[in-house]
N, C-alpha and C positions, 0 to 999 in steps of 0.2 A: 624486486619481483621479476619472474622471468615475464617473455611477452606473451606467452599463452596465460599465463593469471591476468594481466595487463587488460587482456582481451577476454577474459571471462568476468573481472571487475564494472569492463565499461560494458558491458551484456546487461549488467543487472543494475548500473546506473540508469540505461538504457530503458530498460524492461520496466523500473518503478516511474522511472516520466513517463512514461506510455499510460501506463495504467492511471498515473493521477491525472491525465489528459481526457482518458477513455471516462472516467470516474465524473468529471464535471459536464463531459458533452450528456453523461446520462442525466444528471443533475437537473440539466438544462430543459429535458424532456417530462421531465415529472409532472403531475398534477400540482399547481401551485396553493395545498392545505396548510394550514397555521405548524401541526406535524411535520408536514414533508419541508416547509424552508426549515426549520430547526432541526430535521436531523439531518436534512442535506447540507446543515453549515457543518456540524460536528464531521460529517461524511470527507465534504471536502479537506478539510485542515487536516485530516486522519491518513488520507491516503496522500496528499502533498507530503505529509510529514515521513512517511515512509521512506520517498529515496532522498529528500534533504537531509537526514539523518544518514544516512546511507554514503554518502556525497562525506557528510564530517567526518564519519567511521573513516574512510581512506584517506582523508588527513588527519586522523589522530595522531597526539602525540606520546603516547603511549600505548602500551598493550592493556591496560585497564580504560583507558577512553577509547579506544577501540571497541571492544568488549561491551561499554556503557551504550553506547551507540548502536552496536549492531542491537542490542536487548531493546532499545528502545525504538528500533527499525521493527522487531519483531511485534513488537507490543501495540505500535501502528496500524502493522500490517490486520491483527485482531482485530481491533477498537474499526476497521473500515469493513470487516466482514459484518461486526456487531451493526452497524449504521447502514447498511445494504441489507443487509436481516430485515431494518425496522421499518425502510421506507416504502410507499404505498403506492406500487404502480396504476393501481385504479385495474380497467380492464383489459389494457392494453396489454397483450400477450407477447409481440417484440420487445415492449419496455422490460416483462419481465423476464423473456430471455436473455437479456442485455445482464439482468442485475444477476441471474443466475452463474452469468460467466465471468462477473466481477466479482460474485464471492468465491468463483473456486480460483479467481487470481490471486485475491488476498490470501483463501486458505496455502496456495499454495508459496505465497511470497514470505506469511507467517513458517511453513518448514522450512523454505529455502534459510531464514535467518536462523531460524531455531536451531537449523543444523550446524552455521557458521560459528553462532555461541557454543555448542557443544566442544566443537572444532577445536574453539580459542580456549576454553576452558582452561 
């Protein structure tokens, strides 16, 4: 890889720890309902699973687990917009500005991979 991929790789290693970071500190704000701890655990594991996946993809060891990995970054990145969807800010209007900008993170981390798998195709 040249060093500008090098550095566009760790951008978006980068970018998905932020967000699973960003992702738990909201967590942590939530109304504590029977609901919101169950879909904030599915939430958390969803959005951690994004760049841990992301992280394996750059040491895949082939271009088919490469491939496997970025689909399954993408598919992550979904399943944490889905769980940001569900959970129940109550009436706190910063909480839910928060989740609204964690789901257009996801959406947009879901094209970022979507794109990468096109890419590799």
């Amino acid at each position: 890889m040249t060093e500008i991929q090098n550095s566009k790789q760790y951008d978006l290693e980068e970018r998905t720890f932020q967000f699973a970071k960003r992702v738990r500190a909201f967590v942590k704000r939530l109304p504590k309902t029977i609901a919101n701890i169950e879909d904030s655990r599915q939430l958390v594991n969803a959005s951690g699973s994004v760049g841990a996946n992301y992280i394996e993809a750059n040491e895949a060891l082939s271009k088919k687990d490469f491939l496997m990995r970025a689909k399954i970054c993408r598919k992550e990145a979904k399943e944490s917009r889905y769980w940001l969807r569900l959970v129940d800010t109550g009436e706190d209007k910063e909480l839910d500005k928060e989740r609204k900008w964690l789901e257009n993170e996801a959406n947009e981390l879901t094209k970022i991979f979507g794109s990468i798998v096109t890419k590799s195709e």
